[in-house]
GULO-65643 format. One record per atom (N, C-alpha, C, CB): residue number from 1; residue in one letter; atom name; x, y, z. Coordinates in Angstrom, 2 decimals. Glycine has a CB too. Layout:
<sites>
SITE NUM A CA X Y Z
...
</sites>
This chain:
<sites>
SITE 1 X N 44.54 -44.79 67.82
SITE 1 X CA 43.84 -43.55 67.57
SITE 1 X C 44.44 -42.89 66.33
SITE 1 X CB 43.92 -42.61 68.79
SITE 2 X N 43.41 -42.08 65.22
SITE 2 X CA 44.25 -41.71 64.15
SITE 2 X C 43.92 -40.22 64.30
SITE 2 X CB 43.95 -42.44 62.66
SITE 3 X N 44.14 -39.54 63.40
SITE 3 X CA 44.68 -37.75 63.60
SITE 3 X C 43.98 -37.55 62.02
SITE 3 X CB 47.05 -37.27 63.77
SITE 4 X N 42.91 -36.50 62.72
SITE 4 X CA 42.16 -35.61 60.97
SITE 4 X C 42.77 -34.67 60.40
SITE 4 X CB 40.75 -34.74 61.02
SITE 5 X N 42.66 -34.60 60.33
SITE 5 X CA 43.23 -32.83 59.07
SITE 5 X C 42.18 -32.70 57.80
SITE 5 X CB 45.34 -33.09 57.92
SITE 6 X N 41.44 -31.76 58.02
SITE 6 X CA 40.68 -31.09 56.99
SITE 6 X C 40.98 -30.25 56.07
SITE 6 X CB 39.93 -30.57 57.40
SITE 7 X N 40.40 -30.51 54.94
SITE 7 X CA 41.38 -29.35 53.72
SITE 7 X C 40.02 -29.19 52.48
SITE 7 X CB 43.40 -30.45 52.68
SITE 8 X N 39.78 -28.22 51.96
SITE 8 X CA 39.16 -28.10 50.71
SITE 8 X C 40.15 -28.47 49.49
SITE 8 X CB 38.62 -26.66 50.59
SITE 9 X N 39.99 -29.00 48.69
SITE 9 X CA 40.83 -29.45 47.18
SITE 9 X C 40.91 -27.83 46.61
SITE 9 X CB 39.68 -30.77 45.82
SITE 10 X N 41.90 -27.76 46.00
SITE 10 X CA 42.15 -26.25 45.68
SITE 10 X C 42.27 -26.19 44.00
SITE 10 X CB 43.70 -25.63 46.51
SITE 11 X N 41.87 -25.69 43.20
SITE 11 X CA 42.10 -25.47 41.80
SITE 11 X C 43.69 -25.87 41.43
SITE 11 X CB 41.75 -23.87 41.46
SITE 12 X N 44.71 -25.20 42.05
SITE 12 X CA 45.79 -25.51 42.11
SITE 12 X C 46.55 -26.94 42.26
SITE 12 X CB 45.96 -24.84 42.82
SITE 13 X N 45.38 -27.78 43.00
SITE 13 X CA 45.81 -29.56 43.25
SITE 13 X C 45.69 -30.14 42.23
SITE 13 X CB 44.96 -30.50 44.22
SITE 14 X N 44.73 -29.10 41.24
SITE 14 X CA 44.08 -30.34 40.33
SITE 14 X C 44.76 -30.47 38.81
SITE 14 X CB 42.30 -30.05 40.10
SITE 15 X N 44.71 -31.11 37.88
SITE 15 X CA 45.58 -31.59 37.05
SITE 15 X C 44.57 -30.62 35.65
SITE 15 X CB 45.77 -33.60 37.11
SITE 16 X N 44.69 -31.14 34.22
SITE 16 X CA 44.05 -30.71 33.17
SITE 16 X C 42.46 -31.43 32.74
SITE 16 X CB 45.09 -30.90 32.14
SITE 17 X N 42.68 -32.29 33.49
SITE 17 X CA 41.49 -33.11 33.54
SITE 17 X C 40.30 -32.78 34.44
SITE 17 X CB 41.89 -34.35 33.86
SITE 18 X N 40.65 -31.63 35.69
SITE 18 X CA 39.84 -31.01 36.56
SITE 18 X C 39.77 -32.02 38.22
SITE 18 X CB 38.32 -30.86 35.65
SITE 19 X N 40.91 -33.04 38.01
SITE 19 X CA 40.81 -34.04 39.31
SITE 19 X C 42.35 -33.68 39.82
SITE 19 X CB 40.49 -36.00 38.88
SITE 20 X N 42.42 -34.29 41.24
SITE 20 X CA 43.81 -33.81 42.10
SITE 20 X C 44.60 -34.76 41.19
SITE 20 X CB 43.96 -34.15 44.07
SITE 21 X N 45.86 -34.23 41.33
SITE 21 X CA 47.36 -35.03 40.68
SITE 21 X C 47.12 -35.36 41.58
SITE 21 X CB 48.89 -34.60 40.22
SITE 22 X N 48.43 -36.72 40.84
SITE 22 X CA 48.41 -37.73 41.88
SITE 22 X C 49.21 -37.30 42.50
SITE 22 X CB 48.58 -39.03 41.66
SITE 23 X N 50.56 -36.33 42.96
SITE 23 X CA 51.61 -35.91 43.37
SITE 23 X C 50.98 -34.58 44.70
SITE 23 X CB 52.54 -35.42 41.90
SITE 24 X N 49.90 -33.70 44.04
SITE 24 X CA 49.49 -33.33 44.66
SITE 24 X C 48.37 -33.91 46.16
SITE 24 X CB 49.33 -32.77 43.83
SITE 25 X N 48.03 -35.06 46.05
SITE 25 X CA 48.14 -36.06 46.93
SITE 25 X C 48.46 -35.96 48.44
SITE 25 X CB 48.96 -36.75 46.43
SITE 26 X N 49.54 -36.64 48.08
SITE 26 X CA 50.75 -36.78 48.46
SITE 26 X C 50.98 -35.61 49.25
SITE 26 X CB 51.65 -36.99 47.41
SITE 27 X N 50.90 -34.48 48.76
SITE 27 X CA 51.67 -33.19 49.15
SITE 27 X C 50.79 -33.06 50.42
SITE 27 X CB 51.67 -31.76 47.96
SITE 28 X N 49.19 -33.06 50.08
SITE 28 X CA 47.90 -32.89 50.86
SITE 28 X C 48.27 -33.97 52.01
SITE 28 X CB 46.36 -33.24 49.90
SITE 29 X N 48.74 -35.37 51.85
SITE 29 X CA 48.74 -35.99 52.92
SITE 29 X C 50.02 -35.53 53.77
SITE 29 X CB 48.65 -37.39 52.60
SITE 30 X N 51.15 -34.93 53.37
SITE 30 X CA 52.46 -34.42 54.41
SITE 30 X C 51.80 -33.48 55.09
SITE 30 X CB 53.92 -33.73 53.71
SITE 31 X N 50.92 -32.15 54.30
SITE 31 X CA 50.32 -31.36 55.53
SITE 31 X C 49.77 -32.00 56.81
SITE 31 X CB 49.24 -30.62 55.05
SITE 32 X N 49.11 -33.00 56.28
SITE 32 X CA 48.63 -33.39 57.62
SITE 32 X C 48.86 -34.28 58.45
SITE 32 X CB 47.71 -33.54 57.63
SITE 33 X N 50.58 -34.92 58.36
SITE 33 X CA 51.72 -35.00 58.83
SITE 33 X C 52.07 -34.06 59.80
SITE 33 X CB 52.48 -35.00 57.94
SITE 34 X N 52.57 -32.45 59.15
SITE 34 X CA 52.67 -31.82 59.54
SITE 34 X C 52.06 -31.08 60.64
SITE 34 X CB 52.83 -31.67 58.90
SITE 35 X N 50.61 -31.08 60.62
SITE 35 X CA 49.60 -30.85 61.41
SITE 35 X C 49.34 -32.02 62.78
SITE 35 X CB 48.45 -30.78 60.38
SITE 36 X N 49.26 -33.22 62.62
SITE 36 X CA 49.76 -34.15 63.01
SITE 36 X C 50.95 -34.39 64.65
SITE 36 X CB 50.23 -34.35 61.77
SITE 37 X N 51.85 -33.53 63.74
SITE 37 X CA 53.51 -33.48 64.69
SITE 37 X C 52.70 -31.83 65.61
SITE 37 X CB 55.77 -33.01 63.11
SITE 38 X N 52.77 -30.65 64.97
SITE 38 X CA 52.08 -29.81 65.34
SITE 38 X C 51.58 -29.79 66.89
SITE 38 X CB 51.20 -29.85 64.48
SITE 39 X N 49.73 -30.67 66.69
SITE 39 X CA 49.23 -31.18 67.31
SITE 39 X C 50.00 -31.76 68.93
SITE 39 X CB 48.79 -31.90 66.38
SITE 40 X N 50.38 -32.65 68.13
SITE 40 X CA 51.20 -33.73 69.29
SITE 40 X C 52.16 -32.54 70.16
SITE 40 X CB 52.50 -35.22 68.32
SITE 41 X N 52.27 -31.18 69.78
SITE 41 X CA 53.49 -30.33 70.71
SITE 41 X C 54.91 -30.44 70.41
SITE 41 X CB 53.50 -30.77 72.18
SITE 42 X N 55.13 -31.31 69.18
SITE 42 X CA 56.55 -30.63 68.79
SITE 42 X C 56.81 -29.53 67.69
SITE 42 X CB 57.40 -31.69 68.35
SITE 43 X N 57.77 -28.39 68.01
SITE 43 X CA 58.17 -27.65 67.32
SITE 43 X C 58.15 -27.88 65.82
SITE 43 X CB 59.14 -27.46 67.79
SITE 44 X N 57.67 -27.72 65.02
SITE 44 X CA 57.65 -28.16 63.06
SITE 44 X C 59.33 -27.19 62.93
SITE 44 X CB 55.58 -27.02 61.60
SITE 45 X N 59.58 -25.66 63.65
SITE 45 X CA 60.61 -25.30 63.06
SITE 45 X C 61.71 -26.31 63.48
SITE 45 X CB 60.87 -23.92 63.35
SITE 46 X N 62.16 -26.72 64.32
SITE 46 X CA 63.17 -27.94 65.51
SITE 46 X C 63.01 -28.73 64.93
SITE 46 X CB 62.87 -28.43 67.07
SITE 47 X N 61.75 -29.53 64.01
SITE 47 X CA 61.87 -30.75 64.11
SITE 47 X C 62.10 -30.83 62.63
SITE 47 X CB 60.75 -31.53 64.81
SITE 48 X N 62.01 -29.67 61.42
SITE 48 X CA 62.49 -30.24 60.42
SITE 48 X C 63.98 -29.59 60.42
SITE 48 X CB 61.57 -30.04 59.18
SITE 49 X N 64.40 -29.04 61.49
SITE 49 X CA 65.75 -28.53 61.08
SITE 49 X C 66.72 -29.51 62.16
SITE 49 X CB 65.90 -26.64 61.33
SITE 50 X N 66.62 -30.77 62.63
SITE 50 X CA 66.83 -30.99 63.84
SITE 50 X C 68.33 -31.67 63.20
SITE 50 X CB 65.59 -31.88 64.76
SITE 51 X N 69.40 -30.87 63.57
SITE 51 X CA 70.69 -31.80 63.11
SITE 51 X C 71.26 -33.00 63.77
SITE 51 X CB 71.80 -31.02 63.08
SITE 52 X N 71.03 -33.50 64.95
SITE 52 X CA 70.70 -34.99 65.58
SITE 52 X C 69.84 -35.76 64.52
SITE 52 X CB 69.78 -34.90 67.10
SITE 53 X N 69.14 -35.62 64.04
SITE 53 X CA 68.03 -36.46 63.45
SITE 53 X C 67.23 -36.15 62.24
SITE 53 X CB 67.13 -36.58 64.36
SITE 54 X N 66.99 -36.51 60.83
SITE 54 X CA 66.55 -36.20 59.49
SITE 54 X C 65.44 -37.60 59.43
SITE 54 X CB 68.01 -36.13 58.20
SITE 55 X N 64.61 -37.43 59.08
SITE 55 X CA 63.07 -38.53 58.98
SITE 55 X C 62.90 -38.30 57.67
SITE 55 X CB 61.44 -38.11 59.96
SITE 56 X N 63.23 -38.82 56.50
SITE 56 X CA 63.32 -39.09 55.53
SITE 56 X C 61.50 -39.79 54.85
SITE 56 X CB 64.64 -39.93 55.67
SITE 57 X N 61.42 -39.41 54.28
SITE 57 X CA 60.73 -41.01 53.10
SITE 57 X C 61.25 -41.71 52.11
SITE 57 X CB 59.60 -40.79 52.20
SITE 58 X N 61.34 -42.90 52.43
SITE 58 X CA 61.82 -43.79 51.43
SITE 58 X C 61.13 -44.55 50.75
SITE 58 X CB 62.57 -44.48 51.81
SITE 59 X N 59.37 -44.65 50.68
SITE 59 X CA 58.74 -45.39 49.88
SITE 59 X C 57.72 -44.24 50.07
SITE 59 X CB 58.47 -46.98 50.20
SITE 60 X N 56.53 -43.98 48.91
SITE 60 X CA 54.98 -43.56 49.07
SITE 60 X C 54.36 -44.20 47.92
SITE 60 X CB 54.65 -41.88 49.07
SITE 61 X N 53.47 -44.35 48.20
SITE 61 X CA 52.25 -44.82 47.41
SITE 61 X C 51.03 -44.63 47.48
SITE 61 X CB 52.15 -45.81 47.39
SITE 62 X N 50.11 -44.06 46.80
SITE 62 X CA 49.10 -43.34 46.84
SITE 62 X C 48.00 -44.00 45.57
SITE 62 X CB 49.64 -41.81 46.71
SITE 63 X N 46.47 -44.82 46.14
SITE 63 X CA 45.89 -45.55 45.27
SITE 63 X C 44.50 -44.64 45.46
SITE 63 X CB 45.94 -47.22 45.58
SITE 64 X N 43.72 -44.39 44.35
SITE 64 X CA 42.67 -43.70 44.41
SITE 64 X C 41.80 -44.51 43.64
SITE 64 X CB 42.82 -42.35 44.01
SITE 65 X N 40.05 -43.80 44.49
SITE 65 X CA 39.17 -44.63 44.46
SITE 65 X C 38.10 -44.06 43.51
SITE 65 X CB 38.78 -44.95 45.76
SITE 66 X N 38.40 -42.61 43.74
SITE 66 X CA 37.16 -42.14 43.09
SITE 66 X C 38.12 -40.21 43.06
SITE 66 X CB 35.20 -42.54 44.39
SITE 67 X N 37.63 -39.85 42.22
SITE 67 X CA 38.33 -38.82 41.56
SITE 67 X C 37.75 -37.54 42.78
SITE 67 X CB 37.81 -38.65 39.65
SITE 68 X N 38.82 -36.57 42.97
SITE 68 X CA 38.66 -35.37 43.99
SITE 68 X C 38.63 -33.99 42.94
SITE 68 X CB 40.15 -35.31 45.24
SITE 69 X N 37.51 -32.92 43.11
SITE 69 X CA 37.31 -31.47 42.31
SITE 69 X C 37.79 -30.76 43.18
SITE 69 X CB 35.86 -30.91 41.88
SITE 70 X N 37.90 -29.63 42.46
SITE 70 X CA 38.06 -28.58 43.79
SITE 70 X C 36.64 -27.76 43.59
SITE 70 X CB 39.68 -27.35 43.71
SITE 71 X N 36.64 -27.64 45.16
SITE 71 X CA 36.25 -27.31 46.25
SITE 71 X C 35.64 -28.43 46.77
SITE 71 X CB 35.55 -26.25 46.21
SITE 72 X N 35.52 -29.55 46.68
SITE 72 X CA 35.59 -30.53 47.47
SITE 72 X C 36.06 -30.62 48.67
SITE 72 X CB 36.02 -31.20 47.00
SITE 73 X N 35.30 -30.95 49.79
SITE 73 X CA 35.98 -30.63 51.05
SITE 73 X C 36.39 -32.48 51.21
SITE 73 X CB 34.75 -29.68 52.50
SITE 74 X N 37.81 -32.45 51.85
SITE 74 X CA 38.32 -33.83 52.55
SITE 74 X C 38.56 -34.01 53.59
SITE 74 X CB 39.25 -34.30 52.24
SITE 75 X N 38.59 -35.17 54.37
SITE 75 X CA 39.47 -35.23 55.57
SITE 75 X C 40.01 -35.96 55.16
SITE 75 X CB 39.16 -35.46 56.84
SITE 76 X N 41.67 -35.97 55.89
SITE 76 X CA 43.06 -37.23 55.83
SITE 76 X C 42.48 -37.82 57.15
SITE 76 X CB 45.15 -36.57 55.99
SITE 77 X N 42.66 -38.94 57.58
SITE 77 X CA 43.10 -39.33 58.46
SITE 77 X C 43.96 -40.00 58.73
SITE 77 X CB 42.60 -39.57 58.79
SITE 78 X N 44.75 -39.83 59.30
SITE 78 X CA 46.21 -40.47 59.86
SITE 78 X C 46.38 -41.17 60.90
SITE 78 X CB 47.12 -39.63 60.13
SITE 79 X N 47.52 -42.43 60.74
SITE 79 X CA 47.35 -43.42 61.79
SITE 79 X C 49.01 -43.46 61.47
SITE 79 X CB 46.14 -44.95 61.60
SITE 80 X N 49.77 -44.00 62.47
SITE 80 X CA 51.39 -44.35 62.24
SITE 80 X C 51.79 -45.98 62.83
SITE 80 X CB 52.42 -43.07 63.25
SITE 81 X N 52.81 -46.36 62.26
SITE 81 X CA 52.73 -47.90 62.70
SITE 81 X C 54.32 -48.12 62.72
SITE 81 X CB 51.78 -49.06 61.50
SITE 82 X N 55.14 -48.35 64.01
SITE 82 X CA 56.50 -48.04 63.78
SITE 82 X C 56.73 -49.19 63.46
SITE 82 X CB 57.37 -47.46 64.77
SITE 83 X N 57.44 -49.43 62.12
SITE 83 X CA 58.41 -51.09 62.00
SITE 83 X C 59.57 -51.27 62.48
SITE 83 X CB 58.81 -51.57 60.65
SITE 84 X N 59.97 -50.85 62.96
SITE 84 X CA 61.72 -51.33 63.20
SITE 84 X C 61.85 -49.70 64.62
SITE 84 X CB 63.27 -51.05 60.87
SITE 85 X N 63.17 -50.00 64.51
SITE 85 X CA 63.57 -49.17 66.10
SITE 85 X C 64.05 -47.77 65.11
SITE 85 X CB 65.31 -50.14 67.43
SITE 86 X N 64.11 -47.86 63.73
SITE 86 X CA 64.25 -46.93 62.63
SITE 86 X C 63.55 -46.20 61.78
SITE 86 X CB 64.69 -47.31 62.04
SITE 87 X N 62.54 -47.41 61.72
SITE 87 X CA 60.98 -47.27 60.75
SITE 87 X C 59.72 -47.37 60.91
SITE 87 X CB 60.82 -48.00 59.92
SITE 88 X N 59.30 -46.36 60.63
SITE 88 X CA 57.78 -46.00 60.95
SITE 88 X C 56.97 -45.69 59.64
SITE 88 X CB 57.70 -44.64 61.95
SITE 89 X N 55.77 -46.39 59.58
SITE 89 X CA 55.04 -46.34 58.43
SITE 89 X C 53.74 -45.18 58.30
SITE 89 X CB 54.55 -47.76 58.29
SITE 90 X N 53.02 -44.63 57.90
SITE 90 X CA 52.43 -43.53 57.92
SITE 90 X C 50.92 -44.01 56.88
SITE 90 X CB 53.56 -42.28 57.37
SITE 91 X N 49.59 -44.60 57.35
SITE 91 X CA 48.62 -44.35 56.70
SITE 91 X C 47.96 -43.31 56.22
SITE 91 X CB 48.11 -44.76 57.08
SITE 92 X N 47.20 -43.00 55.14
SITE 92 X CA 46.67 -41.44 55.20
SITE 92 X C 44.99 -42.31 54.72
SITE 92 X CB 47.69 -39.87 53.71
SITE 93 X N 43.71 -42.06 54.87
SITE 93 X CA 42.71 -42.15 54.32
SITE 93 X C 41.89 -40.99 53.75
SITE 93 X CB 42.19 -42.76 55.04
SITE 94 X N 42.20 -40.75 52.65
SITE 94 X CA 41.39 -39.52 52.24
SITE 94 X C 40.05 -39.54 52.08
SITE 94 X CB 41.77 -39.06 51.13
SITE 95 X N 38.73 -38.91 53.02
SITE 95 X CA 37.53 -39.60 52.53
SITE 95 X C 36.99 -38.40 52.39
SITE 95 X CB 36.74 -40.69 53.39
SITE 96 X N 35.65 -38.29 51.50
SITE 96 X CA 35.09 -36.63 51.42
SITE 96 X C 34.67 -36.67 53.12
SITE 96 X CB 33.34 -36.26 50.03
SITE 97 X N 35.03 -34.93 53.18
SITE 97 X CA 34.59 -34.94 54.64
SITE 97 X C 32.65 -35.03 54.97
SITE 97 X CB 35.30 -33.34 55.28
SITE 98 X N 31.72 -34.66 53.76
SITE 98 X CA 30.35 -34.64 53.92
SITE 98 X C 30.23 -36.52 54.27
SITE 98 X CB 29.46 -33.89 52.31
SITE 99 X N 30.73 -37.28 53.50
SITE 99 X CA 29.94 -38.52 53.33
SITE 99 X C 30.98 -39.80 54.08
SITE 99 X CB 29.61 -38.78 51.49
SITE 100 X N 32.56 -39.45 54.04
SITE 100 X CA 33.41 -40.34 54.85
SITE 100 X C 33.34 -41.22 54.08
SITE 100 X CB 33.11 -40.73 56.19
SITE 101 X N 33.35 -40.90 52.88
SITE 101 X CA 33.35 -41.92 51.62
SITE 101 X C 34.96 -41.75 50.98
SITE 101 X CB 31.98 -41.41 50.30
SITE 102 X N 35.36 -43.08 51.21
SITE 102 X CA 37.04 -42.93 50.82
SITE 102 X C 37.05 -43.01 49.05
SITE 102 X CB 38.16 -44.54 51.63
SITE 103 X N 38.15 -42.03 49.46
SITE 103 X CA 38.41 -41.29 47.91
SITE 103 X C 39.92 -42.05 47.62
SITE 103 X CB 38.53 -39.14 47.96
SITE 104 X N 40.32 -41.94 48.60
SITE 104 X CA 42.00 -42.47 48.41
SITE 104 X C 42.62 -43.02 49.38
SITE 104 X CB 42.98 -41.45 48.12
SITE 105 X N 44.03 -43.65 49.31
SITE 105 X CA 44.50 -44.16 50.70
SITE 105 X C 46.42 -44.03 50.08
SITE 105 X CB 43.66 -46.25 51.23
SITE 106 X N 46.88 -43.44 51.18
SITE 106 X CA 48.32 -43.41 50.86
SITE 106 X C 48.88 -43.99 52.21
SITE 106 X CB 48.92 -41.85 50.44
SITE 107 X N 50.32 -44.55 51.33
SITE 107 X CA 51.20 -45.05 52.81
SITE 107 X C 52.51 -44.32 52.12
SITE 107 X CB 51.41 -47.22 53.27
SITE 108 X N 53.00 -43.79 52.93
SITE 108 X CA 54.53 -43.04 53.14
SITE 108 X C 55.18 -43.91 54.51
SITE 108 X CB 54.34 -41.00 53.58
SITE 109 X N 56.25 -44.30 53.96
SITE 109 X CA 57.35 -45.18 54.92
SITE 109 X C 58.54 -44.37 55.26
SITE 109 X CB 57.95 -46.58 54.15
SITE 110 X N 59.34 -43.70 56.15
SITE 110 X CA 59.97 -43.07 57.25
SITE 110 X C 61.36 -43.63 57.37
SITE 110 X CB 59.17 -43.25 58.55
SITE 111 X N 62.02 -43.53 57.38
SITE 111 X CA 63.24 -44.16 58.14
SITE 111 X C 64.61 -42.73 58.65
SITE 111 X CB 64.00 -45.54 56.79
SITE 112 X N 64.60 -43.19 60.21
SITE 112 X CA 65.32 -42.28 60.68
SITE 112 X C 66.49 -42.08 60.36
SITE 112 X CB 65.32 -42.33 61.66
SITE 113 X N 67.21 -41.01 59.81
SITE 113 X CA 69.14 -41.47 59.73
SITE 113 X C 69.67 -40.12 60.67
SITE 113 X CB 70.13 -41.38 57.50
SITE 114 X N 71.27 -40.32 60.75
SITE 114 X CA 72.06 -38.85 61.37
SITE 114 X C 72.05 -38.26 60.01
SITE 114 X CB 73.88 -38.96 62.18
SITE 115 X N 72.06 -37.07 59.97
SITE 115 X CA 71.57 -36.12 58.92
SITE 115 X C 73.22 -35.95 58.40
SITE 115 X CB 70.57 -34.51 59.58
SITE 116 X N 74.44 -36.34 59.08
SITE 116 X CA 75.21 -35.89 58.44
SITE 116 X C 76.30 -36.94 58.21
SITE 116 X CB 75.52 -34.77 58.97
SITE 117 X N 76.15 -38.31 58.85
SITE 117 X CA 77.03 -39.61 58.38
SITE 117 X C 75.85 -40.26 57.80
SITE 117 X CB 77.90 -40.62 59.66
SITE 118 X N 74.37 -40.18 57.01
SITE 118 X CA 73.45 -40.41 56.55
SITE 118 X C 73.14 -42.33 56.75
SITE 118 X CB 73.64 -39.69 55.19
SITE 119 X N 73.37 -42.53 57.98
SITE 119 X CA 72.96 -44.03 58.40
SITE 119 X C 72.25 -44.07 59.67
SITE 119 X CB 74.20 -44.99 58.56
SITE 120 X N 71.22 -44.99 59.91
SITE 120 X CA 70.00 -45.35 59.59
SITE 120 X C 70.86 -45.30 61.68
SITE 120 X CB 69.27 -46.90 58.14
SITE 121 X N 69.72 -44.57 62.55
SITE 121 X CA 69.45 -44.26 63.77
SITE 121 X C 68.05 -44.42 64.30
SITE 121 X CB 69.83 -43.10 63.91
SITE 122 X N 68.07 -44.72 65.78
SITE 122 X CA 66.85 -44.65 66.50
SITE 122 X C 66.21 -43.79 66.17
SITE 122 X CB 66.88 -44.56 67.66
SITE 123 X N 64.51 -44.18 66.05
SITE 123 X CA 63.77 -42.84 66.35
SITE 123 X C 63.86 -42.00 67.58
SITE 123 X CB 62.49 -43.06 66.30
SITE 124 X N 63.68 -40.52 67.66
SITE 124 X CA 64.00 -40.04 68.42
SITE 124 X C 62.59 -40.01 69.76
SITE 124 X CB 64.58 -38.92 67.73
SITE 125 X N 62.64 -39.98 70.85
SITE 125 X CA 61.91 -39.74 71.89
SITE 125 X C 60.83 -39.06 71.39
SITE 125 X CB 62.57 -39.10 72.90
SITE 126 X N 60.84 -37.83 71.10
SITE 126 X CA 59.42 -36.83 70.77
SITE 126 X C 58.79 -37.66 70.06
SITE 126 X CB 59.54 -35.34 69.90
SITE 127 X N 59.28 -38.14 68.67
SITE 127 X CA 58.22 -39.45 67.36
SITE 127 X C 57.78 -40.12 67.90
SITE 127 X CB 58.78 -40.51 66.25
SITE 128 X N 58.57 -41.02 69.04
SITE 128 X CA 57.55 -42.26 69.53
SITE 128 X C 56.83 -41.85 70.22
SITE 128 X CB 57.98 -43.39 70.19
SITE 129 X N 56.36 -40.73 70.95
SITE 129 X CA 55.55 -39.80 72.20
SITE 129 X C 54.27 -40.10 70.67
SITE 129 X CB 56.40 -37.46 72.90
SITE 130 X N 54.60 -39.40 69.56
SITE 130 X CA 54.10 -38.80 68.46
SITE 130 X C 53.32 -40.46 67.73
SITE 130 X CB 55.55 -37.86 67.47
SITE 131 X N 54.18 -41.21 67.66
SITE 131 X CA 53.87 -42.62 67.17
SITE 131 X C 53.17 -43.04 68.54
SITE 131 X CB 55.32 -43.64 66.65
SITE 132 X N 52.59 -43.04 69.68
SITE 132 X CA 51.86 -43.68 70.68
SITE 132 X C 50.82 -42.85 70.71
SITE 132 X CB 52.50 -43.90 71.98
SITE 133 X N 50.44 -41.50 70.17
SITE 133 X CA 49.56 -40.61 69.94
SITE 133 X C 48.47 -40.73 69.11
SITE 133 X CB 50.10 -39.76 69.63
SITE 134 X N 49.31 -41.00 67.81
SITE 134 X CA 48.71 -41.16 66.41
SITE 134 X C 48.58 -42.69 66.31
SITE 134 X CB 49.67 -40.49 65.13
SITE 135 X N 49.13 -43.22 66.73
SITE 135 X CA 49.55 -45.36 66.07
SITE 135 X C 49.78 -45.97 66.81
SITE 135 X CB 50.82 -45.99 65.15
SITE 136 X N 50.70 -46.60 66.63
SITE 136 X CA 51.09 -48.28 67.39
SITE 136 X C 52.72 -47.80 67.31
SITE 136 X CB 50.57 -50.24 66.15
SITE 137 X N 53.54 -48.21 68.49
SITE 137 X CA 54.45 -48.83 68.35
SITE 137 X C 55.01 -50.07 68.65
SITE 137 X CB 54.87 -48.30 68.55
SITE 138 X N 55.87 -50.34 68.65
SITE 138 X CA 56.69 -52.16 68.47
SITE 138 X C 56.68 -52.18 69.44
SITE 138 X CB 58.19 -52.72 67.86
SITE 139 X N 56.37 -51.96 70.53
SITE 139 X CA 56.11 -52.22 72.15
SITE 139 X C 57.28 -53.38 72.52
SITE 139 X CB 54.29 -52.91 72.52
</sites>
């Protein structure tokens, strides 16, 4: 099962050319991450301040299909796919929300560490609740 998040493109996303940066993206697909975790019932203040546990990104990549204006309305949709007992991968599909015509597709890759000896730990209980919600895990 994957997770929507709706957003209008904002003047502010968009670059000199009148289309979203590519960075701004990116930014659009963490909201709905954020929205995402939200959803699922964990705390966003707890879970980005959580000193047991820091969820990092260590790879993103973001390929576009067809150029986004603002006021363009989108949906993300989000799907999660845990790789390892550490790593969890994060799809985003950006498609206009009128036509579900994909505009873009990003993957952001995850890896859990202790926030303060910065090496690489289990995901924590709530994510995989969160990863069996949104995705797949390594069952």
């Amino acid at each position: 099962m994957s997770f929507s998040y709706s957003r209008t493109i904002r003047f502010q996303d968009t670059d000199a050319a009148g289309v979203v940066y590519f960075a701004n993206a990116l930014a659009m697909c963490h909201e709905a991450y954020e929205a995402s975790i939200a959803a699922s019932g964990i705390n966003l203040k707890l879970f980005f301040s959580n000193q047991e546990a820091a969820i990092p990104i260590v790879r993103a990549s973001v390929d576009f299909f067809h150029p986004m204006f603002c006021g363009d309305r989108i949906k993300i949709h989000l799907s999660s796919k845990q790789l390892t007992a550490e790593k969890f991968e994060t799809v985003y599909q950006i498609v206009m929300a009128d036509s579900e015509q994909l505009v873009a597709k990003a993957i952001c890759r995850h890896v859990c560490i202790d926030p303060i000896g910065r090496t690489k730990k289990e995901i924590p209980a709530e994510l995989i609740q969160w990863l069996h919600q949104w995705g797949e895990t390594e069952d």
